[in-house]
TORMAR-748685 format. One record per atom (N, C-alpha, C): residue in three letters; atom name; residue number from 1; x, y, z. Coordinates in nm, 2 decimals, always signed. Atoms other than C-alpha are relative to their C-alpha. Layout:
<recs>
+-----+----+-----+--------+--------+--------+
!   r !  a !   k !      x !      y !      z !
+-----+----+-----+--------+--------+--------+
! ala ! CA ! NUM !      X !      Y !      Z !
...
+-----+----+-----+--------+--------+--------+
</recs>
This chain:
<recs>
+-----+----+-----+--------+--------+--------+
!   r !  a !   k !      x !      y !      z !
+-----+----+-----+--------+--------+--------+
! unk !  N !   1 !  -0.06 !  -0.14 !  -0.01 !
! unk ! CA !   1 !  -1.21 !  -2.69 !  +1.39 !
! unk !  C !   1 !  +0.08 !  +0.02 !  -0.12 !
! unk !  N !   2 !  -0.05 !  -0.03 !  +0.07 !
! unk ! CA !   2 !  -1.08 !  -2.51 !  +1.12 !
! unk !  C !   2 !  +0.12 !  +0.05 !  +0.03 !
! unk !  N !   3 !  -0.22 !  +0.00 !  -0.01 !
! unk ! CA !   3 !  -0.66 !  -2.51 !  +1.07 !
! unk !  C !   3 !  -0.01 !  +0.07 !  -0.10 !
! unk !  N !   4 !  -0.08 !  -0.07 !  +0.11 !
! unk ! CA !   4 !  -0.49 !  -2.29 !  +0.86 !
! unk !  C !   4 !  +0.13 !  +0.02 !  +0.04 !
! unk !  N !   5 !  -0.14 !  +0.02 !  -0.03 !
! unk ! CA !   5 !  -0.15 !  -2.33 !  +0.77 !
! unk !  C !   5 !  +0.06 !  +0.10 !  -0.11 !
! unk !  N !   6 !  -0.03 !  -0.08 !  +0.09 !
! unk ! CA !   6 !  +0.04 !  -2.07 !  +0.60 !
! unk !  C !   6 !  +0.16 !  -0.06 !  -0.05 !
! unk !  N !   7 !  -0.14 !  +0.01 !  -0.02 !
! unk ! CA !   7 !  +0.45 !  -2.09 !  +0.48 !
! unk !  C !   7 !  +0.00 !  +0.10 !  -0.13 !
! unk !  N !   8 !  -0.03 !  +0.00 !  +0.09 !
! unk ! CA !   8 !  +0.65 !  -1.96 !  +0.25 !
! unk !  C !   8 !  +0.05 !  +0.18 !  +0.03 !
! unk !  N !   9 !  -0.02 !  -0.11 !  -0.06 !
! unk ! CA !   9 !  +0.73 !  -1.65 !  +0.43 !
! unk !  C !   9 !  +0.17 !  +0.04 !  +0.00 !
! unk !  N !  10 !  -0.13 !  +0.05 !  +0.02 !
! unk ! CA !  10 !  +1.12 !  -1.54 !  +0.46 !
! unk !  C !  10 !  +0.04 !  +0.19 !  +0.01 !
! unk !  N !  11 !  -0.03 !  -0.09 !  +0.04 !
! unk ! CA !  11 !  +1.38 !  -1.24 !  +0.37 !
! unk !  C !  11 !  +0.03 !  +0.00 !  -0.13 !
! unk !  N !  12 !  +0.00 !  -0.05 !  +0.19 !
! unk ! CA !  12 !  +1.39 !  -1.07 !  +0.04 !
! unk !  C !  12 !  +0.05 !  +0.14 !  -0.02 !
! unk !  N !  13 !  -0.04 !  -0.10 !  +0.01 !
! unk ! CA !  13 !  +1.59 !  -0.76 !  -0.07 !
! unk !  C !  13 !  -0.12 !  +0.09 !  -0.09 !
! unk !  N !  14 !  +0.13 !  -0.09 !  +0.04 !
! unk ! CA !  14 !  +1.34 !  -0.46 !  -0.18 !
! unk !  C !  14 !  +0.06 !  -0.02 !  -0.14 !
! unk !  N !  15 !  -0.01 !  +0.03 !  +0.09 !
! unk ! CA !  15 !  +1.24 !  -0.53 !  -0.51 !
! unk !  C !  15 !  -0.01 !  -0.17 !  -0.05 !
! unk !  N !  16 !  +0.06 !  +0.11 !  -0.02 !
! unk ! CA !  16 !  +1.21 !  -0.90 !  -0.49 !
! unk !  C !  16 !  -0.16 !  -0.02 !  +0.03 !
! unk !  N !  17 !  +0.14 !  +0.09 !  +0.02 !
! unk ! CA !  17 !  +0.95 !  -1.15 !  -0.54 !
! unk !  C !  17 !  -0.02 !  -0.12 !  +0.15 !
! unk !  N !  18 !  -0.02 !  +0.14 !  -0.07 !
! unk ! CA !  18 !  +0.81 !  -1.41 !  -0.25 !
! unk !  C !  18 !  -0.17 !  -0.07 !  -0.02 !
! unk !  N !  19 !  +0.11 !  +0.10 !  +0.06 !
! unk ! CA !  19 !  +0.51 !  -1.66 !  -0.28 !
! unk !  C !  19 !  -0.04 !  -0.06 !  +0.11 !
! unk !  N !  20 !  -0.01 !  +0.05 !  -0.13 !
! unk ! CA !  20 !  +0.31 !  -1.72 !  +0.06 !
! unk !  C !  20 !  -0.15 !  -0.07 !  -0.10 !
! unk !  N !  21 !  +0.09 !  +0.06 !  +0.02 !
! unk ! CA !  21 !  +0.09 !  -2.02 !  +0.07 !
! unk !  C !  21 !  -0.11 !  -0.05 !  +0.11 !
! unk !  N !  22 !  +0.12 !  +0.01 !  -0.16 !
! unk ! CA !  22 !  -0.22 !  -2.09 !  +0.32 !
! unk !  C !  22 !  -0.09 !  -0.17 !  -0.07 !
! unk !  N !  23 !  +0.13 !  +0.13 !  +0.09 !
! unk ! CA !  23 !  -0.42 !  -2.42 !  +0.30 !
! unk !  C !  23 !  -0.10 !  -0.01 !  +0.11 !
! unk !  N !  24 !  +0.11 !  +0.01 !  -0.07 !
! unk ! CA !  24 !  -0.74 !  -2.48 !  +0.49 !
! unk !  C !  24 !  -0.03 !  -0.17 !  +0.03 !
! unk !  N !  25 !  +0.06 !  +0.14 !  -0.01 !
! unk ! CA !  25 !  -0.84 !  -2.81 !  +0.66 !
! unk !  C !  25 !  -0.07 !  -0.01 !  +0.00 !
! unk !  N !  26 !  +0.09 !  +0.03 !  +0.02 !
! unk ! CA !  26 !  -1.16 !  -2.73 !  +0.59 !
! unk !  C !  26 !  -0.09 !  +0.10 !  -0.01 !
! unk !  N !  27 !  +0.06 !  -0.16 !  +0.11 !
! unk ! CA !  27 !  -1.43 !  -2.51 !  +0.39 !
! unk !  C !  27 !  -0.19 !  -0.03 !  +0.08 !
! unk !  N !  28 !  +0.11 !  -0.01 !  -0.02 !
! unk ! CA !  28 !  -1.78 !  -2.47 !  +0.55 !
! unk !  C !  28 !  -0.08 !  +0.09 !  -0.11 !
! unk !  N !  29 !  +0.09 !  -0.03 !  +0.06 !
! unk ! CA !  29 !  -2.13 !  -2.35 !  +0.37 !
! unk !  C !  29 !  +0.01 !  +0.21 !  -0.01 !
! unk !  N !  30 !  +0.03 !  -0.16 !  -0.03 !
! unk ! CA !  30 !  -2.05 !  -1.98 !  +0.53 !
! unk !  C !  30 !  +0.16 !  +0.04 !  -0.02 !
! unk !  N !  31 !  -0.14 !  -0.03 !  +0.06 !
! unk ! CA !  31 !  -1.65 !  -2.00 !  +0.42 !
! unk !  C !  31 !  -0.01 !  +0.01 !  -0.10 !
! unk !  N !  32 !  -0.03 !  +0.00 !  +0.20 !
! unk ! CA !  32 !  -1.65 !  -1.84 !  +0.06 !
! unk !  C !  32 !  +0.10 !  +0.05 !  -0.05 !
! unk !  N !  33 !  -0.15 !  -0.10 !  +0.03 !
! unk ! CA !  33 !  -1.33 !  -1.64 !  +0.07 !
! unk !  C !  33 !  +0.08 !  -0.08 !  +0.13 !
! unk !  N !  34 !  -0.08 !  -0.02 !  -0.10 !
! unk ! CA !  34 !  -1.03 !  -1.65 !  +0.17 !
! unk !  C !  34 !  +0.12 !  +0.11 !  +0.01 !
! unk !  N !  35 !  -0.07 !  -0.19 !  +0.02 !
! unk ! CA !  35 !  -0.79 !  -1.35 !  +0.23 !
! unk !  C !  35 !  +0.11 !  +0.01 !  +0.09 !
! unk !  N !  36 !  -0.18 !  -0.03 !  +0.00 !
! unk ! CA !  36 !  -0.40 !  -1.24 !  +0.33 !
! unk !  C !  36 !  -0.07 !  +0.17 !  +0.09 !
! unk !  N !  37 !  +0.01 !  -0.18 !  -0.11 !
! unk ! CA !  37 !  -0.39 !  -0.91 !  +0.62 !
! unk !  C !  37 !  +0.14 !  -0.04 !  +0.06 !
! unk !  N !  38 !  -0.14 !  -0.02 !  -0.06 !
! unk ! CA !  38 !  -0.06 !  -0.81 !  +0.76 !
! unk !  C !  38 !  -0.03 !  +0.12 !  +0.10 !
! unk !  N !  39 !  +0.01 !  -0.10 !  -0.12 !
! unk ! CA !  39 !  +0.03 !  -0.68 !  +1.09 !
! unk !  C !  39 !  +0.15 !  +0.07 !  +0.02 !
! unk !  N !  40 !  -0.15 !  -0.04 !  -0.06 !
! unk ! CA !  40 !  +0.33 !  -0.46 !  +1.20 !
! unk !  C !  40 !  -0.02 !  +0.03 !  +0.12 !
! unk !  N !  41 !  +0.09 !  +0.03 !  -0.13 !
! unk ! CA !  41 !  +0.37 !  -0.41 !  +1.59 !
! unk !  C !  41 !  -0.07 !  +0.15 !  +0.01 !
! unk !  N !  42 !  +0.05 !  -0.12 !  -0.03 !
! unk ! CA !  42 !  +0.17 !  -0.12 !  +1.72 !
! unk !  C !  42 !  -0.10 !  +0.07 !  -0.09 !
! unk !  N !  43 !  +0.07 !  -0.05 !  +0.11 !
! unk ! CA !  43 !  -0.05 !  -0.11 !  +1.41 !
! unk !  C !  43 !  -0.13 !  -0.14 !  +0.00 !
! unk !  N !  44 !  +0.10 !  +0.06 !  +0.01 !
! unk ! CA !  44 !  -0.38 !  -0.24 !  +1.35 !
! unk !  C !  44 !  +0.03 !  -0.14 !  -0.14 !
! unk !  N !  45 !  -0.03 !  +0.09 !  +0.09 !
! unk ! CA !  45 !  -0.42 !  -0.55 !  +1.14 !
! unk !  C !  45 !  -0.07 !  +0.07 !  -0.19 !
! unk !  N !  46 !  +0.01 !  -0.09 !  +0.14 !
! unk ! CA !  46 !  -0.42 !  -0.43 !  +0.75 !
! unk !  C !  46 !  -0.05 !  -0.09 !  -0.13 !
! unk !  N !  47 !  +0.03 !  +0.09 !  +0.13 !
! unk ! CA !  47 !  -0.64 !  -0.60 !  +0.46 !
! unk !  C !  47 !  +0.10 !  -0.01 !  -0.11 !
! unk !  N !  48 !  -0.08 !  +0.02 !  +0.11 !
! unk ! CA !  48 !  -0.39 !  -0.70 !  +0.17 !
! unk !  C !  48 !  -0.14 !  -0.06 !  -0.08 !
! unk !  N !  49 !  +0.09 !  +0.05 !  +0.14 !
! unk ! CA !  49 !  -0.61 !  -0.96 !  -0.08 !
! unk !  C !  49 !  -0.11 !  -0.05 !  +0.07 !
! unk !  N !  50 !  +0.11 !  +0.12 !  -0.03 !
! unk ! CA !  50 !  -0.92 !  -1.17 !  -0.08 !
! unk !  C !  50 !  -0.01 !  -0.07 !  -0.11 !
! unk !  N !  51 !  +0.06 !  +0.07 !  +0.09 !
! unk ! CA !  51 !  -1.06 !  -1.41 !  -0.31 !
! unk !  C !  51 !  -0.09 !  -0.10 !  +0.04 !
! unk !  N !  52 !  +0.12 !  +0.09 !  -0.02 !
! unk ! CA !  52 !  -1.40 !  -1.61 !  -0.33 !
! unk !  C !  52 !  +0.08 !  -0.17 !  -0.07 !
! unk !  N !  53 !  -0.01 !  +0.15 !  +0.08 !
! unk ! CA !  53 !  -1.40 !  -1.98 !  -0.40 !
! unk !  C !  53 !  -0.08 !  -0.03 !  -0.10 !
! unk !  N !  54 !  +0.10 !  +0.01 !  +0.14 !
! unk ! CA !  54 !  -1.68 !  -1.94 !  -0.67 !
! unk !  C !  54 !  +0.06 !  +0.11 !  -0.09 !
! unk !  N !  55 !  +0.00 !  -0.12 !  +0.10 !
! unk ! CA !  55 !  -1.53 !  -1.62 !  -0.82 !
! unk !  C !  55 !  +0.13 !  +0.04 !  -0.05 !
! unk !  N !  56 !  -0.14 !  -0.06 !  +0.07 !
! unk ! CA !  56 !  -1.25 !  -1.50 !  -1.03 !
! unk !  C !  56 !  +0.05 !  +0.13 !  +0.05 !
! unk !  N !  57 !  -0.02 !  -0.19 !  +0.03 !
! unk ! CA !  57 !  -1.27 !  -1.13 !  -0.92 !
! unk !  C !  57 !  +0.05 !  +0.01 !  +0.18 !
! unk !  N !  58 !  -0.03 !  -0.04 !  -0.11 !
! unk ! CA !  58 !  -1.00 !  -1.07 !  -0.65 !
! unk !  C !  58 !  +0.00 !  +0.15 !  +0.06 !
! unk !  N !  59 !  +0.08 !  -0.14 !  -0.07 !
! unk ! CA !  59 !  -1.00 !  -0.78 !  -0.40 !
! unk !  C !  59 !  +0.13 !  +0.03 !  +0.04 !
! unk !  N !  60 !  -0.12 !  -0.03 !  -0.06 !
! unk ! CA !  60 !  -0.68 !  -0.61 !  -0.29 !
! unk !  C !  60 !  -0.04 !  +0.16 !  +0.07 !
! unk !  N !  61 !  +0.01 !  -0.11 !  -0.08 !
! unk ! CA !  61 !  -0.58 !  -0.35 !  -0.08 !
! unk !  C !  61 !  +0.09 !  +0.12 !  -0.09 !
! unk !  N !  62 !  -0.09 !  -0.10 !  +0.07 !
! unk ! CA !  62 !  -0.46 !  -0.01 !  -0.21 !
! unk !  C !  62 !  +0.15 !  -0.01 !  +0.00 !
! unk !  N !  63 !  -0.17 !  -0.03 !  +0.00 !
! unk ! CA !  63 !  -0.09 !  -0.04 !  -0.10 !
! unk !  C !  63 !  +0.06 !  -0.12 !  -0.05 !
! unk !  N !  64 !  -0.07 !  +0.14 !  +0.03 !
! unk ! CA !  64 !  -0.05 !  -0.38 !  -0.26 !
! unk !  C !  64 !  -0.04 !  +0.01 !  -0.16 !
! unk !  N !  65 !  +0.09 !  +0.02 !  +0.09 !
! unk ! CA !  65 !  -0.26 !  -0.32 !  -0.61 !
! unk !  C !  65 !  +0.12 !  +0.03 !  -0.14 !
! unk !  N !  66 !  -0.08 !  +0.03 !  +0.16 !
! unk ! CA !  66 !  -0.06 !  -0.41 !  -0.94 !
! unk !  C !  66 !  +0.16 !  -0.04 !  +0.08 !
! unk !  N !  67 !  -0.10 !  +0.11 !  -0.02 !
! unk ! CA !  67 !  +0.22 !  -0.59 !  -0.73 !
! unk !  C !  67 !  -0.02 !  -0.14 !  +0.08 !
! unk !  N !  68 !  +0.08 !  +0.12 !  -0.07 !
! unk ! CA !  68 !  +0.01 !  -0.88 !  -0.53 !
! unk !  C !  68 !  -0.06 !  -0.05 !  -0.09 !
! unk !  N !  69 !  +0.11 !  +0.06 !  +0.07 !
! unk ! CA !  69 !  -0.18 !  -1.12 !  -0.71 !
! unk !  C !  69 !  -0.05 !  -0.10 !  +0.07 !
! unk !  N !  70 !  +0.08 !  +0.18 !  -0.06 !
! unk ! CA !  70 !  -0.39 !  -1.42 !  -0.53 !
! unk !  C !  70 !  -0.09 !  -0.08 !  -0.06 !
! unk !  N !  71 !  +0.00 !  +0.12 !  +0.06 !
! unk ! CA !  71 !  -0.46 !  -1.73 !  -0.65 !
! unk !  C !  71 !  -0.11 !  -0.07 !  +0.10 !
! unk !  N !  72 !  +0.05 !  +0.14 !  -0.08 !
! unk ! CA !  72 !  -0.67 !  -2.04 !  -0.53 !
! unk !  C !  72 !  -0.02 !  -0.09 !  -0.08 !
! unk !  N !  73 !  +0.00 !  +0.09 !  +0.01 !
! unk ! CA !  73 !  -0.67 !  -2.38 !  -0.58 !
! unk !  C !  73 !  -0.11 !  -0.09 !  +0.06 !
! unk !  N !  74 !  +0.14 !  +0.05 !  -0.08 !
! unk ! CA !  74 !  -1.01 !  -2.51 !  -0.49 !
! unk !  C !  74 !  +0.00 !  -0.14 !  +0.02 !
! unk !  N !  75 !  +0.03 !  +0.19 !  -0.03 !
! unk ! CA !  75 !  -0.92 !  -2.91 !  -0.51 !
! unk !  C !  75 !  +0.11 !  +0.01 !  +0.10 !
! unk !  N !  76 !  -0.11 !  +0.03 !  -0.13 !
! unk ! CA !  76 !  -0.63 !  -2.83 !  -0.25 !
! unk !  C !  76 !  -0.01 !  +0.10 !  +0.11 !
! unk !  N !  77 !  +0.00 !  -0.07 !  -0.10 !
! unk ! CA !  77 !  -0.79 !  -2.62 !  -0.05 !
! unk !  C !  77 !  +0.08 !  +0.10 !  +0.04 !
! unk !  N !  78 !  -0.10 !  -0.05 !  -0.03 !
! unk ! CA !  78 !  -0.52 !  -2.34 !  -0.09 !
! unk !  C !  78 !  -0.03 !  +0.14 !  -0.08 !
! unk !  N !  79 !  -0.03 !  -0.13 !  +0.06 !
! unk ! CA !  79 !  -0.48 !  -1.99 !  -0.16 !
! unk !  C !  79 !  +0.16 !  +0.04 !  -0.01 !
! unk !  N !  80 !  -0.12 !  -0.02 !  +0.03 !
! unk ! CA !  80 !  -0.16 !  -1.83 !  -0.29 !
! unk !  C !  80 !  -0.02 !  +0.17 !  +0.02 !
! unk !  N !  81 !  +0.02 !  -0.16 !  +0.05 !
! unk ! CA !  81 !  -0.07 !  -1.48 !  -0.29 !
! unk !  C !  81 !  +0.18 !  +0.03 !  -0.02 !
! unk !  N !  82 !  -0.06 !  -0.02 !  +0.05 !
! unk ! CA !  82 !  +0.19 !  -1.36 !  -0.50 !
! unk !  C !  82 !  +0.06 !  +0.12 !  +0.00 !
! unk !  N !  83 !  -0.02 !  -0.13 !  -0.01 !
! unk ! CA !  83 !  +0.39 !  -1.07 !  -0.41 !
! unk !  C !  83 !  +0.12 !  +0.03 !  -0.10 !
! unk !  N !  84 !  -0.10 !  -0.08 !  +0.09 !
! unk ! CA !  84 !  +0.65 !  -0.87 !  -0.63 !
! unk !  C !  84 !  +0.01 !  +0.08 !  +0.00 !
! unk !  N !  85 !  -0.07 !  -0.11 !  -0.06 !
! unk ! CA !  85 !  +0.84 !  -0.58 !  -0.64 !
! unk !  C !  85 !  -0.05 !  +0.06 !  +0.12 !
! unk !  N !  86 !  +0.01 !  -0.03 !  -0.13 !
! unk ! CA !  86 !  +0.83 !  -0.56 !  -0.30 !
! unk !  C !  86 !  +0.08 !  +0.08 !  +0.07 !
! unk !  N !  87 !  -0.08 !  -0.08 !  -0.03 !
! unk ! CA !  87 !  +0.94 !  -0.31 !  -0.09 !
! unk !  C !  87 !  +0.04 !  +0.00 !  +0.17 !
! unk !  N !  88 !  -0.03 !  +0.02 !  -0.10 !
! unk ! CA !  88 !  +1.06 !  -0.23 !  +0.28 !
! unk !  C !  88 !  -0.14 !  +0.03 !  +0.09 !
! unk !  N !  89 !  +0.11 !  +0.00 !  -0.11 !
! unk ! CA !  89 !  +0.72 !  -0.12 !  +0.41 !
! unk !  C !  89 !  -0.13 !  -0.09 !  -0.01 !
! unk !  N !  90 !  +0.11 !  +0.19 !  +0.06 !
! unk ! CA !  90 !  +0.54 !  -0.49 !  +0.26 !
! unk !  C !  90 !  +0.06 !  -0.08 !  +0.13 !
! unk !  N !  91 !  -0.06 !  +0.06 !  -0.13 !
! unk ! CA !  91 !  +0.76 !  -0.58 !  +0.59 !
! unk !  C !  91 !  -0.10 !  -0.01 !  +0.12 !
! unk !  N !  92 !  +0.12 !  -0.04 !  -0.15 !
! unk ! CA !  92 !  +0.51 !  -0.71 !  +0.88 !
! unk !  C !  92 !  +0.00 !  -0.19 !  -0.05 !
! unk !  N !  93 !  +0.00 !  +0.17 !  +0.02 !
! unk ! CA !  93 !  +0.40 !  -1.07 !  +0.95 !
! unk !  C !  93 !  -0.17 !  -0.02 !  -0.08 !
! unk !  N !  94 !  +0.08 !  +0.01 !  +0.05 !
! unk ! CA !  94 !  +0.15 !  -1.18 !  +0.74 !
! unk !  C !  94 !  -0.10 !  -0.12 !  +0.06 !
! unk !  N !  95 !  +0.10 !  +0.10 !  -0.03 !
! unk ! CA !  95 !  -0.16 !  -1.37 !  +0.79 !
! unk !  C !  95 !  -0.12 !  -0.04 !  -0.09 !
! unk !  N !  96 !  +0.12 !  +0.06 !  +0.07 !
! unk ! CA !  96 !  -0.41 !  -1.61 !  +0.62 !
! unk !  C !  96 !  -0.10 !  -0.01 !  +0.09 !
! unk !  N !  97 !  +0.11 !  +0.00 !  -0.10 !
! unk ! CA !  97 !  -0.77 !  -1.59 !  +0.71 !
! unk !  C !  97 !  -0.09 !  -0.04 !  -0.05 !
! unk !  N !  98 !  +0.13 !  +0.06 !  +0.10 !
! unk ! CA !  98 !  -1.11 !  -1.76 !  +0.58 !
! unk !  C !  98 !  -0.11 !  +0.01 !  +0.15 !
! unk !  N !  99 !  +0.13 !  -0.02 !  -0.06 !
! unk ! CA !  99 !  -1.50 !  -1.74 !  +0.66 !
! unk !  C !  99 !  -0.01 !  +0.12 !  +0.02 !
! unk !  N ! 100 !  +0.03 !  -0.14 !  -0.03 !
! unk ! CA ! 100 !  -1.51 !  -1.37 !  +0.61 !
! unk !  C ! 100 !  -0.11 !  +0.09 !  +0.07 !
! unk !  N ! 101 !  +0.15 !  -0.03 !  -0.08 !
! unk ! CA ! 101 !  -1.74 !  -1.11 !  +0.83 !
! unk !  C ! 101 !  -0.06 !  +0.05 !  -0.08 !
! unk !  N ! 102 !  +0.10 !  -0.06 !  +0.07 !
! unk ! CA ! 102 !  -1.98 !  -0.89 !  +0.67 !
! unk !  C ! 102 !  +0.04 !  +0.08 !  -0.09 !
! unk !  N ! 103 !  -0.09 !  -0.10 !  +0.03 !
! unk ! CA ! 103 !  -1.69 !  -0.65 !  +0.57 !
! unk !  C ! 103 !  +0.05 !  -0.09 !  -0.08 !
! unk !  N ! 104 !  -0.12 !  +0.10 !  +0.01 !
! unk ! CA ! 104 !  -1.45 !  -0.85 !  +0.36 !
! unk !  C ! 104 !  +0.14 !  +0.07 !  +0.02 !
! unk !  N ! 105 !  -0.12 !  -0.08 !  -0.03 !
! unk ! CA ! 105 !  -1.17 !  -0.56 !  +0.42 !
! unk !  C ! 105 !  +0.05 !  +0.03 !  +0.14 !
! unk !  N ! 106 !  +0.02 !  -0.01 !  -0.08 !
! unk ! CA ! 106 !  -1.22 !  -0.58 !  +0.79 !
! unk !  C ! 106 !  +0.04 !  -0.11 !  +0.07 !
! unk !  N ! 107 !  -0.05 !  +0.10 !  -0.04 !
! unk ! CA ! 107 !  -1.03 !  -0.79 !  +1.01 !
! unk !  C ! 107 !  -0.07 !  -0.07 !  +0.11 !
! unk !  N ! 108 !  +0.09 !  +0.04 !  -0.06 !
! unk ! CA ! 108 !  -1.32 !  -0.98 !  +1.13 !
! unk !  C ! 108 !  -0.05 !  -0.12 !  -0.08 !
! unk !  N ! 109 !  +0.01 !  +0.12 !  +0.08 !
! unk ! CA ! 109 !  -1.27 !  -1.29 !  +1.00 !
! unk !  C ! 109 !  -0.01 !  -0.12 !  +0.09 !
! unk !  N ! 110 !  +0.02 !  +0.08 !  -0.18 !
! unk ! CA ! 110 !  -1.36 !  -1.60 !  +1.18 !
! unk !  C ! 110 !  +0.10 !  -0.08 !  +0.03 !
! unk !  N ! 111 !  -0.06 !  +0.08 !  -0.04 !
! unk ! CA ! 111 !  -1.07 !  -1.82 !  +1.11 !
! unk !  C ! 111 !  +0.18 !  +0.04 !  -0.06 !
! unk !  N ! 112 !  -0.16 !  -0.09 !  +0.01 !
! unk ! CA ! 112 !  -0.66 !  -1.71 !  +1.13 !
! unk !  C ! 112 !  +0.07 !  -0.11 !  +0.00 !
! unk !  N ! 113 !  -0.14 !  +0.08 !  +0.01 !
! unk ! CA ! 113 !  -0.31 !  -1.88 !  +1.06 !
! unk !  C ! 113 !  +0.05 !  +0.07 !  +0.11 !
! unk !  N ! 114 !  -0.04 !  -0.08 !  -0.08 !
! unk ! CA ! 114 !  -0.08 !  -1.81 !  +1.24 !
! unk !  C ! 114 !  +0.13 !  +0.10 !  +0.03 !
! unk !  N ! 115 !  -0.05 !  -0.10 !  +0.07 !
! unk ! CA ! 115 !  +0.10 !  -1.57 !  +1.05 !
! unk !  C ! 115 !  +0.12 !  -0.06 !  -0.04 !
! unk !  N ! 116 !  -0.14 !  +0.08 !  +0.05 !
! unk ! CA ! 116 !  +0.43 !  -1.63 !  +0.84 !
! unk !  C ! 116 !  +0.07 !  +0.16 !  -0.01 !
! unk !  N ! 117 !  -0.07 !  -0.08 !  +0.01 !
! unk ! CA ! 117 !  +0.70 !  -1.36 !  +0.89 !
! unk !  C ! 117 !  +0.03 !  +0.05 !  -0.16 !
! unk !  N ! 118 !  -0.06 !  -0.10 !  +0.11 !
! unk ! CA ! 118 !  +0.78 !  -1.11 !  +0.60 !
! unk !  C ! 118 !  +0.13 !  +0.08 !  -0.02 !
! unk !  N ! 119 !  -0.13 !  -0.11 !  -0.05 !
! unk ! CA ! 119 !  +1.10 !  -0.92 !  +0.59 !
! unk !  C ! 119 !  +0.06 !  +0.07 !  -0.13 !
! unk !  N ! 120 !  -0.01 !  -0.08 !  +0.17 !
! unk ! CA ! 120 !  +1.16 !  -0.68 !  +0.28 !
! unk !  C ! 120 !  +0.15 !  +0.10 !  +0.02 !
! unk !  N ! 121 !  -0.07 !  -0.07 !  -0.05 !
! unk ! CA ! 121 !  +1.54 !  -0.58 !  +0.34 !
! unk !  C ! 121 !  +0.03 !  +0.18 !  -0.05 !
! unk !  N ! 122 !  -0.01 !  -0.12 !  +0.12 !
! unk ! CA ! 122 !  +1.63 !  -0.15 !  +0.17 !
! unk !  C ! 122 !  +0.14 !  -0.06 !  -0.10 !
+-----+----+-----+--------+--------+--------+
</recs>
């Protein structure tokens, strides 16, 4: 069974930087990405990044695009996602997810963390 472990989650005054990390215990034939969505309560879950394990060319979501950046480390099984100037509505708990569905922006992913809190003070 695939684990995913995220950390690295926390508070940060708007305008700060924080650096969440996910690792996978394990990569199947039909896991080629892995990808970062955040939830707040009462709201649907919201695509932030993705990235392939064969491909350089990541994927972001509009409200994140030229202050997120995601990373992987394909011998440690780990993705990174890099946030900065961050603001009070980047606030929500974040989640790592791999083995994407057909969508990659669609929170229909087969395998979840189990989310690392966010908190972006004004």
């Amino acid at each position: 069974q695939v684990q995913l472990v995220e950390s690295g989650g926390g508070l940060v005054q708007a305008g700060g930087s924080l650096r969440l990390s996910c690792v996978t215990s394990s990569r199947t034939a039909s896991d080629n990405a892995m990808g970062w969505f955040r939830q707040t309560p009462g709201k649907e879950r919201e695509f932030v990044a993705a990235i392939r394990w064969s491909s350089d060319s990541p994927y972001y979501g509009d409200s994140v695009k030229g202050r997120f950046t995601i990373a992987r480390d394909n011998a440690k099984n780990t993705v990174y996602i890099q946030m900065n100037r961050l603001k009070p509505e980047d606030t929500a708990v974040y989640y790592c997810a791999s083995d994407p569905g057909a969508v990659l922006t669609a929170p229909e992913w087969a395998h979840w963390g189990q989310g690392t809190q966010v908190t972006v003070s004004s």
